[in-house]
C-alpha positions in Angstrom: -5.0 8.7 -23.2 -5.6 7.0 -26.4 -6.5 3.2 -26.4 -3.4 1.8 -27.9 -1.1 4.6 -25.9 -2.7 3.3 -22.8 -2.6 -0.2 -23.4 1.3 0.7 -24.1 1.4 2.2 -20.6 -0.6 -1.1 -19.3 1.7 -3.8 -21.3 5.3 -1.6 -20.4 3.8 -2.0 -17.0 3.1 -5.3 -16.7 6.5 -6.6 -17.9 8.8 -4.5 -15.2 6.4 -4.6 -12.6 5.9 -8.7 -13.3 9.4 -9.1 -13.6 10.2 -7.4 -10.3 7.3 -9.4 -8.2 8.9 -12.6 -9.7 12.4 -11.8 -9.2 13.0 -9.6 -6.8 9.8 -9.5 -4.2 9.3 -13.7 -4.2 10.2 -15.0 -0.9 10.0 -11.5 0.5 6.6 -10.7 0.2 5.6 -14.2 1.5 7.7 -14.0 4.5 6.2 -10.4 5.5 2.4 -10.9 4.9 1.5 -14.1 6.9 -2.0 -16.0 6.5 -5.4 -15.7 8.4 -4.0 -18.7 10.4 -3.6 -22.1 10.4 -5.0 -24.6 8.1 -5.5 -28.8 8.5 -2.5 -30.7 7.0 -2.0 -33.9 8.1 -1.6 -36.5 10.6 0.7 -37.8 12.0 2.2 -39.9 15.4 2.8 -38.0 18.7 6.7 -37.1 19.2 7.5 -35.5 22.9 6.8 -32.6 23.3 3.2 -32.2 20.7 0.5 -30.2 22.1 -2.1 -32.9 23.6 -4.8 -30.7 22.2 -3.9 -31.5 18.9 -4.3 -35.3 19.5 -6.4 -36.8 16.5 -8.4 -39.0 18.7 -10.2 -41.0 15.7 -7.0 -42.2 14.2 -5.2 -42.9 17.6 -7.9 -45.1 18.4 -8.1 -47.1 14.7 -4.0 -47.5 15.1 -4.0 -48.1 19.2 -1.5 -45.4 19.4 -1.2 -41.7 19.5 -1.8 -39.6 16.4 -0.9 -35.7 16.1 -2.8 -33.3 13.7 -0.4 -31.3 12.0 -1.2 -27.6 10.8 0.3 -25.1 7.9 0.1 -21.4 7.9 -3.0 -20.6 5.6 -1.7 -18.8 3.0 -4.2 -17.0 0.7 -4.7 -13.8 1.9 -6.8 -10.7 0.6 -5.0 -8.1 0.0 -6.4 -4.2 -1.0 -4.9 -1.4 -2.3 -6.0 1.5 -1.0 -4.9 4.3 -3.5 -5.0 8.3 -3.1 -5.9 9.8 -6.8 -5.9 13.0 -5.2 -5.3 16.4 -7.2 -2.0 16.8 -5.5 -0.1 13.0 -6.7 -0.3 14.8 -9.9 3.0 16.8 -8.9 6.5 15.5 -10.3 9.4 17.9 -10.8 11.7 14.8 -11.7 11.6 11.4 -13.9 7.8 11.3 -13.2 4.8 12.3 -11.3 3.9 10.7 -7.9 0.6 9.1 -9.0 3.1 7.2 -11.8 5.0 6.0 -9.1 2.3 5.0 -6.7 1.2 3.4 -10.2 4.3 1.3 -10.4 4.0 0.5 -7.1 0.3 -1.1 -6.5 1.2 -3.2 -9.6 4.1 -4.5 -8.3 2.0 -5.3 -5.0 -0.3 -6.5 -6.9 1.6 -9.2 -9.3 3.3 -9.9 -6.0 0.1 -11.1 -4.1 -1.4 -12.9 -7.5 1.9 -14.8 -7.5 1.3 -16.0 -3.9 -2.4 -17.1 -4.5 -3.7 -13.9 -2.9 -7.2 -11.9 -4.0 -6.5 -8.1 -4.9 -8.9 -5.7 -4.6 -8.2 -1.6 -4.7 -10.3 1.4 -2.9 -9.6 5.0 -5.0 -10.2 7.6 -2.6 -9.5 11.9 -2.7 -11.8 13.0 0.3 -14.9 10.9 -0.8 -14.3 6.9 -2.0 -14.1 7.7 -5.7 -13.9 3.4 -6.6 -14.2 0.1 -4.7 -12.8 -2.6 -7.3 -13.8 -6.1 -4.8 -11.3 -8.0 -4.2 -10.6 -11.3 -7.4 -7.7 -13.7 -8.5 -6.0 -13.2 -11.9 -4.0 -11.8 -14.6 -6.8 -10.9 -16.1 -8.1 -8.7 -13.0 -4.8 -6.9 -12.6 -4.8 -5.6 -15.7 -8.4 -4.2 -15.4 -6.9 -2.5 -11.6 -3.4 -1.5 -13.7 -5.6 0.6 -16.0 -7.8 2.1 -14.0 -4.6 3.1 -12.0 -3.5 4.7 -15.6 -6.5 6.3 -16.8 -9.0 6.9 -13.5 -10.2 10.2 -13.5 -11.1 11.4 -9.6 -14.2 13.6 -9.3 -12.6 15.6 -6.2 -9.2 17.2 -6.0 -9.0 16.8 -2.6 -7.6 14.3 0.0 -9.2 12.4 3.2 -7.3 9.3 4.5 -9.3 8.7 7.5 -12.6 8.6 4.8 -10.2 5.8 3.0 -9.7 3.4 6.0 -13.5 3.9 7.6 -14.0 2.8 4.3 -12.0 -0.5 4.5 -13.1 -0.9 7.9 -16.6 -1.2 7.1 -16.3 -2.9 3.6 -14.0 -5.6 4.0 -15.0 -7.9 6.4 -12.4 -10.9 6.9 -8.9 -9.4 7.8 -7.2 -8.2 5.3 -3.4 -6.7 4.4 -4.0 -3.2 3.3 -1.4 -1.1 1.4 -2.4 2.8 1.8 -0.6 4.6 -0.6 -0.9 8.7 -0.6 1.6 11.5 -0.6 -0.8 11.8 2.7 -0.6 16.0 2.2 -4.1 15.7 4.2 -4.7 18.7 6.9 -6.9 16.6 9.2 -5.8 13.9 12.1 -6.6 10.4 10.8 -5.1 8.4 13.6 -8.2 6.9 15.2 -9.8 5.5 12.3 -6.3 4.7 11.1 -6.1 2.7 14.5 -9.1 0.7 14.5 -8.3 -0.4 10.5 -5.2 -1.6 12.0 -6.5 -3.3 14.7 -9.7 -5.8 12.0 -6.1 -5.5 9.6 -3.3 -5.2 8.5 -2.3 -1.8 7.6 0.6 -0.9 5.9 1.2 3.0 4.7 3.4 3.5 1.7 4.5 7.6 1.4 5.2 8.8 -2.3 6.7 12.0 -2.3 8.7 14.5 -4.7 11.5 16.2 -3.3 10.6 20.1 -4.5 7.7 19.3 -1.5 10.2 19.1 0.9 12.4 21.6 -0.2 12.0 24.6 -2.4 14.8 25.5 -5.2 16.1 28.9 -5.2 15.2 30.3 -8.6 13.5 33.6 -7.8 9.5 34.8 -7.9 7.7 31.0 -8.8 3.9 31.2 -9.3 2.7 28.1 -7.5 -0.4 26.4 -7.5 -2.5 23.9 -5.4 -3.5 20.9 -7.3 -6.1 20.2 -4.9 -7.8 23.5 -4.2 -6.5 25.2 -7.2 -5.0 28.7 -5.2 -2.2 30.1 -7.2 0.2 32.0 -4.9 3.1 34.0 -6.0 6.6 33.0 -3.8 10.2 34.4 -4.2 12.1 31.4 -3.7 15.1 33.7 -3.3 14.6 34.3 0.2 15.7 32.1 2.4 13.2 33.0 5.4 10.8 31.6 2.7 12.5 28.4 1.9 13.1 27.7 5.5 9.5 28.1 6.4 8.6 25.7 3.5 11.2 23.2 5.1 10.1 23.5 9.1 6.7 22.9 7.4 7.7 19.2 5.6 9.4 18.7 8.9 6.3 19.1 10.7 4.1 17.0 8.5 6.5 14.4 8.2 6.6 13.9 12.6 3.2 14.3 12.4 2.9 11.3 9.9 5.5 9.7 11.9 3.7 9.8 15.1 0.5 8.5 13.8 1.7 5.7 12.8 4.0 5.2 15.4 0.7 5.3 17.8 -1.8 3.2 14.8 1.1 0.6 15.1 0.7 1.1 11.3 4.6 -0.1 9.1 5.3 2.5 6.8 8.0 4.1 4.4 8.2 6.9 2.4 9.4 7.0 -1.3 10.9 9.5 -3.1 10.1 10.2 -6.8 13.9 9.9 -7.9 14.6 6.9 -5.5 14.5 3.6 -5.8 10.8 2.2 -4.9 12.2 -1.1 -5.4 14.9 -0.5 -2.2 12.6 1.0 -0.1 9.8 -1.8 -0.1 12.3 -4.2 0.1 13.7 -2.8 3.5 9.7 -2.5 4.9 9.2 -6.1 3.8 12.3 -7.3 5.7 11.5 -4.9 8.6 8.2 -6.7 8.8 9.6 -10.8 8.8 
């Protein structure tokens, strides 16, 4: 991509994905990602009822009578993207790929933690950790992650989720909210890592898919090809043996997704290419409050 095409992509970005964090996501995002805990506020005099343990024993003893200290939710939080730049997001049959969705959507994350006062940091991952961008505050960072998201070129094809969140596990060492987003097309069981990433933080998986990978069009002989091992195989999409074995497939690897993070304790969602992203993360943020 040219400079001034991609920093078209970067700016046409920025303004919808902006827009929707400010007007859209505000008090949403807030409400669903809480802080690390509880910060020092104030003080101020016991009413019934006050925890004695929080009795500010200096003050009560300057004003000869009882003084409370009051806490707020700490708010900053760090937030990472975890992002799948996998040979297989490359796949879009529709208005776009999934990788320019999963684009879309780690920006609009993104905007939405720098509004709240939040550090954003992003992990690229395939089945090796590709990029670790640490975790900063500022426009001027989310632009940087925005094109990187546009223009980062993956050295593997392939996928590994569980290599993504042993990753964060081991990196990131205050809790953190984590948004994995993959098409998660993986092969291999990453439910214990996925587990103990959940347990140091928060873990939230965000599915991109298109909808010719759960369901195969009948148009006759279709040469297809994997983007991450690069097999081509010819299939006759006119039989309907053959698109009913592609279907119990996606069925299979959607329970199985299902499952592990029922079991991880992991909030998900899955996105569709066509759909509304904006719908679907609203619903898991609410989900969440």
């Amino acid at each position: 991509m040219e400079t001034s095409e991609l920093l078209k992509r970067v700016r046409q970005i920025e303004i919808k994905t902006k827009g929707l964090s400010n007007n859209i996501f505000a008090g949403e995002y807030h409400s669903a990602f809480k802080g690390r805990g509880m910060a020092f506020a104030e003080v101020r005099e016991y009413q019934y009822g006050d925890d004695i343990r929080d009795i500010e024993w200096n003050v009560t003893a300057r004003f000869n009578k009882p003084f409370v200290k009051v806490f707020e939710e700490e708010r900053e939080l760090t937030v990472m993207l975890c992002v799948d730049v996998s040979g297989s997001l490359e796949f879009g049959t529709n208005v776009q790929t999934k990788r320019r969705m999963q684009t879309e959507i780690a920006a609009t994350l993104a905007f939405s933690a720098i509004q709240n006062n939040d550090k954003i940091g992003v992990i690229f991952f395939s089945d090796r950790i590709e990029k670790f961008i640490p975790p900063k505050k500022g426009r001027k960072h989310i632009l940087y992650i925005i094109r990187e998201l546009l223009e980062f070129k993956p050295e593997s094809n392939r996928t590994d989720v569980g290599c993504a969140v042993e990753y964060l596990t081991s990196v990131i060492k205050r809790r953190c909210t984590a948004f994995l987003l993959s098409d998660f097309i993986d092969g291999k069981d990453f439910r214990q890592p996925l587990t103990i990433a959940n347990r140091k933080h928060d873990v939230v998986a965000v599915q991109v898919y298109d909808r010719r990978t759960a369901e195969l069009p009948d148009v006759g002989l279709m040469q297809i090809r994997d983007a991450e091992t690069g097999e081509e195989i010819l299939v006759d999409t006119s039989s309907k043996k053959v698109r009913n074995q592609h279907a119990a497939w996606w069925r299979g690897l959607q329970n199985q997704l299902r499952d592990t993070f029922t079991r991880s304790g992991v909030d998900n969602v899955s996105v569709r290419t066509d759909q509304d992203y904006v719908t679907a993360l609203m619903g898991l943020f609410r989900q969440r409050v």
